[in-house]
C-alpha positions as CSV (number, residue, x, y, z in Angstrom):
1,X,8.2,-20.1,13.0
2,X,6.2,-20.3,10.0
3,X,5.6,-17.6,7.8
4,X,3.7,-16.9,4.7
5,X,5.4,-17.8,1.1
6,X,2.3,-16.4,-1.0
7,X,0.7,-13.3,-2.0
8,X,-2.0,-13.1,1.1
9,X,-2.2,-9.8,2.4
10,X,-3.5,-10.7,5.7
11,X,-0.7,-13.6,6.0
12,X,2.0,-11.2,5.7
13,X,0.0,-8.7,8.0
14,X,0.4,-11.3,10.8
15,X,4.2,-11.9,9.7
16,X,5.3,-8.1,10.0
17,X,3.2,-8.5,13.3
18,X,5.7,-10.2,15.0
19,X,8.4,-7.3,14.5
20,X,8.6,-5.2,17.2
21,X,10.1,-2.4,15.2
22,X,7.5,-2.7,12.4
23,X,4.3,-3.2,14.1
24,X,4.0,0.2,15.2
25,X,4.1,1.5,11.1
26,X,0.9,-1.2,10.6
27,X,-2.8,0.1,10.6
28,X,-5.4,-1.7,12.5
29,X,-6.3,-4.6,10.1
30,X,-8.9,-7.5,10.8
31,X,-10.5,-10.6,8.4
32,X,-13.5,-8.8,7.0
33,X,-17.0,-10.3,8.8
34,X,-19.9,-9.0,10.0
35,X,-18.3,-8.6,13.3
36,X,-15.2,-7.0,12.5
37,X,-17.1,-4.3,9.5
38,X,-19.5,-3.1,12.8
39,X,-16.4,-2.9,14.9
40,X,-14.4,-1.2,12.7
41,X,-17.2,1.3,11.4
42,X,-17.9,1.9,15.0
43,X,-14.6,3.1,15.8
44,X,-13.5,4.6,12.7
45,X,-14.0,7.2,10.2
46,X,-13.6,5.3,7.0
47,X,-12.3,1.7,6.2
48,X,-10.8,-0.2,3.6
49,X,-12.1,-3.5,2.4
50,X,-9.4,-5.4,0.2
51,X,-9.4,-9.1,-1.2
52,X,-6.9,-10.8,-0.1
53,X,-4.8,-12.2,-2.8
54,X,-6.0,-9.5,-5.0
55,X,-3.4,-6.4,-6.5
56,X,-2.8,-3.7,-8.6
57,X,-6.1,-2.4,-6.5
58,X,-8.2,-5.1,-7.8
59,X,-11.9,-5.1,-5.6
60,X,-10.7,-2.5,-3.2
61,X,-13.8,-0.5,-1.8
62,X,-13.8,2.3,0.8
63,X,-17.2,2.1,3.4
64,X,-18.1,4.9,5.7
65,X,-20.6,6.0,7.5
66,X,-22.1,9.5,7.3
67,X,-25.5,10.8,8.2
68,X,-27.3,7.9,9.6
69,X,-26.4,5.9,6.6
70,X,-23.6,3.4,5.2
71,X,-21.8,4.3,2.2
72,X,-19.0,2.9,0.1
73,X,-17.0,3.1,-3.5
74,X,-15.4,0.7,-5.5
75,X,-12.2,1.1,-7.1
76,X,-13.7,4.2,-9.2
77,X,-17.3,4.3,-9.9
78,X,-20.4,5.7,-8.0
79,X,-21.5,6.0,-4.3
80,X,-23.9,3.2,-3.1
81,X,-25.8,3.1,0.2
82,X,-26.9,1.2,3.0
83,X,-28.9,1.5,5.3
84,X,-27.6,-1.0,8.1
85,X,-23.8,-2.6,8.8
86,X,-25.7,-6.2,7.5
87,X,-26.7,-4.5,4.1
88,X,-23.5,-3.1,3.7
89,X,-22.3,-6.5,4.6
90,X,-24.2,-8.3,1.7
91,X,-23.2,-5.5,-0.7
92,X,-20.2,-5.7,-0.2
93,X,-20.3,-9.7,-0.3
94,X,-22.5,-9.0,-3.8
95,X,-20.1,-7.4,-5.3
96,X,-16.5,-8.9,-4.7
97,X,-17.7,-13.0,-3.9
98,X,-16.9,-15.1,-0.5
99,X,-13.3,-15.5,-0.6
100,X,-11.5,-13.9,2.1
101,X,-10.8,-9.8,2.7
102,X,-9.3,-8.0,5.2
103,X,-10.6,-4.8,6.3
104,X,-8.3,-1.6,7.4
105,X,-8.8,1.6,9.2
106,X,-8.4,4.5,6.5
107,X,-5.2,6.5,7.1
108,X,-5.5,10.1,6.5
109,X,-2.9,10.4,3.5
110,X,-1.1,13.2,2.6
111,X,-2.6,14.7,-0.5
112,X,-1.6,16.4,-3.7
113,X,-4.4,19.2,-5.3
114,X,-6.8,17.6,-3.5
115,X,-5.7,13.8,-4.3
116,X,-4.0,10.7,-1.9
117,X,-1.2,9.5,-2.5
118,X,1.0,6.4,-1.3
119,X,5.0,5.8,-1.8
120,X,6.5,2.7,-3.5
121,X,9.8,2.1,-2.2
122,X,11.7,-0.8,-4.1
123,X,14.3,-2.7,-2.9
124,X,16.6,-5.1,-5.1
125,X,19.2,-7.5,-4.2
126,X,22.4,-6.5,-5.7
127,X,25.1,-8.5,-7.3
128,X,26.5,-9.7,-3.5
129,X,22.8,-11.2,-2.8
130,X,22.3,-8.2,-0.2
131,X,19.0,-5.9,-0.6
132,X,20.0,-2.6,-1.5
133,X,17.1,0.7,-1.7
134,X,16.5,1.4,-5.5
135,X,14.2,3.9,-6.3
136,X,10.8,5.3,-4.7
137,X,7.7,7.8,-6.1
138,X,4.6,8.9,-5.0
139,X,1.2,7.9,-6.7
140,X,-1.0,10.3,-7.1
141,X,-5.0,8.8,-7.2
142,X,-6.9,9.7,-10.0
143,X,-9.7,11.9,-9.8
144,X,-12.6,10.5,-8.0
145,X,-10.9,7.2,-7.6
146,X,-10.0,5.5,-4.2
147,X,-7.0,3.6,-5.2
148,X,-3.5,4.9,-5.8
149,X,-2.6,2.1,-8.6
150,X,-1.8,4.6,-11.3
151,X,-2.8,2.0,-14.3
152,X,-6.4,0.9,-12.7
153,X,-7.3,4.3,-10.7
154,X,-5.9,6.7,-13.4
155,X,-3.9,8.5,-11.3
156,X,0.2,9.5,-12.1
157,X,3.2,9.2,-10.7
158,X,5.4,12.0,-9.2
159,X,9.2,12.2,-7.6
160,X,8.0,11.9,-3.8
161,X,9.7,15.4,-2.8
162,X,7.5,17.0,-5.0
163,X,4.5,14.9,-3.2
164,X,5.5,15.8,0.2
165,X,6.0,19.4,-0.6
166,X,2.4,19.9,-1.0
167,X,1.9,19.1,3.1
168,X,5.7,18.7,4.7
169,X,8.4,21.5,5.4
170,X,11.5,20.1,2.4
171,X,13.5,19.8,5.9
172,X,10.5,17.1,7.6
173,X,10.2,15.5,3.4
174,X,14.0,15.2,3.7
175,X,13.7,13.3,6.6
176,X,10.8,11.2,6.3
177,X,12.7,9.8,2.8
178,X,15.3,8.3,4.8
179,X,13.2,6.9,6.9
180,X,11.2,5.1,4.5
181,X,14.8,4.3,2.7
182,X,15.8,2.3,7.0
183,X,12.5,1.1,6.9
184,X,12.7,-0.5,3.4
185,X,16.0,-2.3,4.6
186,X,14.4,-3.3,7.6
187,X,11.5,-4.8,5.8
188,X,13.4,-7.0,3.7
189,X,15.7,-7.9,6.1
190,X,12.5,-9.3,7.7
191,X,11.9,-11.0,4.5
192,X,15.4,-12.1,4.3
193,X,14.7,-16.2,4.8
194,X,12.8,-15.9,1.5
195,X,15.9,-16.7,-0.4
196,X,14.2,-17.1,-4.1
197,X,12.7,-13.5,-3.7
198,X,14.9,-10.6,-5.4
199,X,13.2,-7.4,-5.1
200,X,10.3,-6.1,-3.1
201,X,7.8,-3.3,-4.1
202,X,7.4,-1.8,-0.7
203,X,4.2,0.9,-0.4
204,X,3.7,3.2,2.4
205,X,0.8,6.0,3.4
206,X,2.3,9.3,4.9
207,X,-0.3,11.2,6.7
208,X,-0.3,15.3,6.5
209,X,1.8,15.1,9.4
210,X,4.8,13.0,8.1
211,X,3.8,10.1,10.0
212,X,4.1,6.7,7.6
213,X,2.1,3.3,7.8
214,X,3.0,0.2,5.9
215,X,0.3,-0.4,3.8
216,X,1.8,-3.7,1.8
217,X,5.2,-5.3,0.3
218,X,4.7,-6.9,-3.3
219,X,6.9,-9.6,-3.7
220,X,5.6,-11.0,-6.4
221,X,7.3,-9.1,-9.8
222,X,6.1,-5.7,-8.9
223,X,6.1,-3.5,-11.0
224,X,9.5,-1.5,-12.9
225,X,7.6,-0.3,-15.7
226,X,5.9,1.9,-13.2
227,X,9.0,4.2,-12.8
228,X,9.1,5.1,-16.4
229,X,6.3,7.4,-15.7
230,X,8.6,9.7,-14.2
231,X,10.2,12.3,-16.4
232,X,13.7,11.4,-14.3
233,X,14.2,7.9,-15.8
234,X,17.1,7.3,-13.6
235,X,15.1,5.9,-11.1
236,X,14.1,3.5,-13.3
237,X,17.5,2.9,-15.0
238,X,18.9,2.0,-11.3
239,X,15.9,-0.8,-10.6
240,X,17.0,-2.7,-14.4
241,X,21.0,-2.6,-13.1
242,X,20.2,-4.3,-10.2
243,X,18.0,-7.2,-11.4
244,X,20.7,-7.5,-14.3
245,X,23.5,-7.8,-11.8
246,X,21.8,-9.9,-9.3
247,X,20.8,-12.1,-12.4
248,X,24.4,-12.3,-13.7
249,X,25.4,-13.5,-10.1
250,X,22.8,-16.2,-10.1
């Protein structure tokens, strides 16, 4: 079966597709055309627009529709308008190029004082070559910024319980930790046949009701450095002893 070995969003998309365990955690997701922006702004709130090889929330806009008018945001700046899906269409086009973006419903995430956040979840190899759950934390979005990468959206980052206390009992936070610690070992066992990859940055939106989506795995170097932003640096202690034993194996 092939599968994707690159850093397209919508090719791995299709691959966690397949799973019949994971497709339920995956929003509604498209290649971004005229077609698919009507259809999904027809049927939904608020979308996403993301380029497709792009990270650390690079070109990410939100588009919505409110009051008989389209609207959207880039990364962190100022509201723009629309009038019709097709203007919308070429501002969007005007703004981020023709290469390919996918386009996702907006999940409803939990929030903290009034800001999203997302969880990153990584998982290492360990010294025996098996993937072993590392560390996690909440990102927090800066203010007035649509993204949850803390570097390019100004936002911080938080231990997750004290994220999820601001919208979950600690007994439901509690549990949905573990489950995003058996879905994190489920997701790279999925990636398991990708023998040169060693860790995976794993993010996930939690809606106020504790339910999670898988938003996207980064499998190309993400980030440790991020964890030191926690005053708990044990987190981040944990991720550098498992790349130095799975290293020392190798």
């Amino acid at each position: 079966m092939p599968v994707p070995y690159n850093s397209s969003k919508w090719a791995l998309h299709k691959y966690y597709s397949r799973s019949s365990n994971l497709r339920n955690y995956l929003p509604p997701t498209a290649i971004l055309s005229k077609k698919t922006l009507s259809s999904f702004l027809s049927r939904y709130s608020s979308v996403y627009i993301k380029p497709d090889r792009e990270h650390t929330g690079t070109g990410i806009i939100r588009a919505w529709k409110k009051g008989g008018r389209y609207s959207f945001v880039k990364v962190k700046g100022k509201e723009k308008y629309s009038r019709s899906v097709i203007g919308l269409y070429k501002r969007i086009r005007q703004s981020n190029g023709s290469g390919r973006h996918i386009i996702q419903k907006t999940i409803p995430l939990a929030k903290v004082n009034g800001r999203r956040f997302d969880i990153r979840v990584m998982m290492m190899r360990n010294a025996s070559g098996n993937w072993e759950y590392a560390a996690m934390l909440a990102k927090v979005a800066g203010k007035g910024s649509i993204i949850s990468n803390v570097r390019r959206g100004g936002g911080y980052a938080l231990k997750v319980e004290s994220a999820l206390a601001h919208s979950l009992s600690k007994k439901k936070s509690a549990e949905v930790k573990q489950r995003l610690i058996r879905l994190g070992y489920q997701i790279s066992n999925h990636f398991n046949h990708f023998k040169s990859r060693s860790q995976l940055g794993i993010d996930f939106a939690v809606d106020e009701s504790g339910r999670i989506y898988l938003i996207e795995v980064n499998h190309e170097f993400p980030s440790h450095v991020l964890f030191l932003r926690l005053k708990d640096k044990s987190y981040f202690h944990n991720i550098r002893r498992l790349a130095r034993a799975y290293k020392k194996r190798k």
